[in-house]
C-alpha positions in Angstrom: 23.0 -13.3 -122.0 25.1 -10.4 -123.6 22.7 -10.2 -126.3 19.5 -9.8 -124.2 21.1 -7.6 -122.5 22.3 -4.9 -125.2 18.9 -5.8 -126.9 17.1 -4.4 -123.8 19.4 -1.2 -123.8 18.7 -0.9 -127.2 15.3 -1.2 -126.9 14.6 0.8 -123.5 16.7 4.0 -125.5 14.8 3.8 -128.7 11.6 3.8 -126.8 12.7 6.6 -124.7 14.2 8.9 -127.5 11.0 8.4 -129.2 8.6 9.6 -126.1 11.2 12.7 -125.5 10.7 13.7 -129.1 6.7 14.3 -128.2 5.6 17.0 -127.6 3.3 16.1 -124.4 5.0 16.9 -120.8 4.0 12.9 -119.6 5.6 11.1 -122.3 8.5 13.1 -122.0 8.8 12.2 -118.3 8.3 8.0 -119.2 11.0 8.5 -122.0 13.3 10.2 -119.2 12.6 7.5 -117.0 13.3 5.2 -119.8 16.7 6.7 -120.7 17.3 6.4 -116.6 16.8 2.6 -116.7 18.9 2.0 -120.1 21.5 3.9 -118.6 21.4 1.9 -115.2 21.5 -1.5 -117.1 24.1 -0.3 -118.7 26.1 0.7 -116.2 25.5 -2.6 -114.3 26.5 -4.7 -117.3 29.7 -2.9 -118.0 31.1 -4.6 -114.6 30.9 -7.9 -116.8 28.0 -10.2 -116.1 29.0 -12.4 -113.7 26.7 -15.5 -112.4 27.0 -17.1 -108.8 30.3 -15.3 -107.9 31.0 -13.2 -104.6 31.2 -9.3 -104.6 34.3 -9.1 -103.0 37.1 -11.4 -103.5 37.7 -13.9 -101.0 40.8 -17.0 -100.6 39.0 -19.5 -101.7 37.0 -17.8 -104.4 37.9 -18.5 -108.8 36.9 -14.6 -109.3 34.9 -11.7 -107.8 31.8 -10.0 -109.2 32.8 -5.9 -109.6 31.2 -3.8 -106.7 31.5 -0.6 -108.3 29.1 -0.7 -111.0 26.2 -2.2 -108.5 27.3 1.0 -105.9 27.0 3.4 -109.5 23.7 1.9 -110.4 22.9 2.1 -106.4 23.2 6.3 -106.4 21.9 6.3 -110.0 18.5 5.2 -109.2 18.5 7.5 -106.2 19.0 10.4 -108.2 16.8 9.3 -111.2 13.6 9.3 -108.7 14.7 12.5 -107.3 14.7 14.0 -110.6 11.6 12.2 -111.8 9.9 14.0 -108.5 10.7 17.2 -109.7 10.3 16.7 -113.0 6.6 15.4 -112.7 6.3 18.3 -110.0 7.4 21.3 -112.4 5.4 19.5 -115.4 2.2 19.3 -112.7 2.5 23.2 -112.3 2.6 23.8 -115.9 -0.3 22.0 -116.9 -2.3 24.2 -113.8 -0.7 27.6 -114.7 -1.1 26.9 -118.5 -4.2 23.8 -118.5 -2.4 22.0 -121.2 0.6 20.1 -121.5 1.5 20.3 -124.0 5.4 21.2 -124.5 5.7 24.0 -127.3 2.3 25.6 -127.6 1.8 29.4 -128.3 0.4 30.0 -124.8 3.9 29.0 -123.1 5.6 31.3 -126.3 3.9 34.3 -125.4 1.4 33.9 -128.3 4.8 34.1 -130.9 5.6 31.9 -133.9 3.1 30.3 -136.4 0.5 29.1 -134.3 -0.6 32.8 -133.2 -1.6 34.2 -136.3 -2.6 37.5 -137.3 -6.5 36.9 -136.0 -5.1 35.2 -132.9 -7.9 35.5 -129.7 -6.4 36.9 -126.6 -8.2 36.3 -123.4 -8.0 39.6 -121.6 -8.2 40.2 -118.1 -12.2 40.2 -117.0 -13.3 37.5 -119.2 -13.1 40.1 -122.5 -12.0 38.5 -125.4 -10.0 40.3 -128.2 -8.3 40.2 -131.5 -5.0 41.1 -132.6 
């Protein structure tokens, strides 16, 4: 059980570091949401996983299950959506105000660094185009 366990931490942190590392605003909100959820097993698991036992201890029980961790991964996956919902908000109004979304692109630079060259287009005001 133990092993299934830290294999799906492992896994659910890989995949998440990986879709962070891209450089597309939607991937980068699944790998966040990935990294949530590794975190929240995680936190559930280190209150040792205990089958068919009460959460609280009672006379006549052999052992308790820990309520702490399941009240941690409780307010964890509150926050998570809440921060997914602004997340995918902020990222939602940067692909309108930019119509891409992709994370490090000249446009969101201020046309800096080596994808704006020296005969970089700039779209001017009026629907003129121009060169640097």
């Amino acid at each position: 059980m133990e092993f299934l366990v830290a294999s799906a931490i492992g896994a659910l942190t890989a995949t998440g570091t990986y879709l962070v590392l891209r450089q597309r605003t939607f991937p980068a909100i699944i790998g966040t949401s990935l990294l949530s959820y590794a975190v929240n097993i995680f936190l559930f698991a280190s209150g040792r996983l205990a089958v068919n036992r009460p959460p609280i201890l009672l006379d006549d029980a052999a052992g308790y299950s820990d309520p702490l961790p399941q009240a941690l991964v409780l307010t964890a996956i509150v926050i998570s959506f809440g921060m997914t919902a602004v997340v995918v908000v902020i990222a939602l109004a940067a692909y309108l105000s930019a119509t891409d979304d992709r994370i490090d692109t000249a446009e969101t630079r201020g046309a800096t660094g080596p994808a704006a060259g020296a005969d970089a287009a700039i779209d001017l005001p009026g629907g003129r185009g121009g060169r640097r």
